[in-house]
N, C-alpha and C positions, 0 to 999 in steps of 0.2 A: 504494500500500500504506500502513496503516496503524502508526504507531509503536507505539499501544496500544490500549485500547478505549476512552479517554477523545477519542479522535480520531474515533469512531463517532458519523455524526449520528445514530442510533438513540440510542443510547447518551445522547447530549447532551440529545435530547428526551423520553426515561426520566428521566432526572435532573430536569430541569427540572417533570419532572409530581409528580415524590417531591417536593420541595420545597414545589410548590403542597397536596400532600396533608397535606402537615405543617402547613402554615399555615392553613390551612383547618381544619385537625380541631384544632386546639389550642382552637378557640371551641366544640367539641360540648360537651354537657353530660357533668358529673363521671361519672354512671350510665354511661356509652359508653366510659371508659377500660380497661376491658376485653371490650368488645363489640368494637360498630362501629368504633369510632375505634383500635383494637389492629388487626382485622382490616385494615381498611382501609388505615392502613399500611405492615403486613407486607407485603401485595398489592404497592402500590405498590414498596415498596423490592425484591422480588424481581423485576420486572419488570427493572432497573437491574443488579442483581445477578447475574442469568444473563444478560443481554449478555455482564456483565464476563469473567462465568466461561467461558460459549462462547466469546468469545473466544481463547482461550486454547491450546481444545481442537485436537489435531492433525487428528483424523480430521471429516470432512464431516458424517458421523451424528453425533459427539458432540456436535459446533457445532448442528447444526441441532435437538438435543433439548433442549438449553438454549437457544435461540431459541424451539422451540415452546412450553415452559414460559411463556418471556416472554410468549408471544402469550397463554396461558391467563388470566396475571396482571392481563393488559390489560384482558380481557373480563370479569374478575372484578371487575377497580376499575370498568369500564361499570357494573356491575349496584349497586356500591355508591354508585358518584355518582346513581343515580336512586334508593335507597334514601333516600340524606341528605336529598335533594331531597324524598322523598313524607313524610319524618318531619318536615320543615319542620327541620331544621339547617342546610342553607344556602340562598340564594333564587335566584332564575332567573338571575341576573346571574354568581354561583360556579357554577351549574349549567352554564351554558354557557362561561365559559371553562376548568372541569376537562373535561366534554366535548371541549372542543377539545385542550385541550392532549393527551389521553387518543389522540383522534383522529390526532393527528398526531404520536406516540409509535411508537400503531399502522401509521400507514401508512409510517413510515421501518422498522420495521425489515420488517414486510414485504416491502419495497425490497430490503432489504439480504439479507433471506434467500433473493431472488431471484437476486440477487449470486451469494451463495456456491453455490445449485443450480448457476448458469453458473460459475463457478472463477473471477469478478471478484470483487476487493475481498476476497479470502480471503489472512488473513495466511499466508506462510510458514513 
């Protein structure tokens, strides 16, 4: 069992892709600070966000709809790491390690919300 959600390797590897999303977009141009580089993000940090929150949650449904949101967010930063990519703001080299990191966000908490359908790894 976990002490919090910051003990969620979900969780851990949401975080770590917010950070890469920050660093990364802090180089978009001026014009994107309320476009892409806002959206993008938002995306990102609610991804991290509704782990935290799900976590939390008592009932199985409520956990797993702030899980599914996560997953939405996931798929949402997918669509805008290939936007950055076609607009030429970041180049192949940022494209594939936000991919990855995005990828492997995704597949843990998948993991995890496999977990909880089985009553493993569901807090208390």
């Amino acid at each position: 069992m976990t002490r919090n959600f910051e003990n969620i390797i979900a969780w851990q590897k949401a975080h770590g892709f917010v950070l890469a999303v920050y660093k990364v977009t802090k180089d978009f141009p001026e014009d994107e600070n309320f476009g892409l580089k806002s959206q993008f993000r938002r995306a990102a940090v609610s991804i991290a966000a509704n782990i935290a929150e799900g976590y939390k949650k008592l009932s199985k449904a409520d956990k797993l709809r702030f899980f599914n949101i996560s997953q939405g967010s996931l798929e949402e930063c997918r669509y805008y790491i290939i936007l950055s990519k076609d607009l030429e703001y970041i180049d192949e080299q940022t494209f594939n390690l936000l991919s990855e990191k995005n990828s492997d966000a995704s597949y843990m908490l998948n993991s995890y919300i496999k977990g909880v359908l089985n009553n493993s790894g569901v807090q208390d």
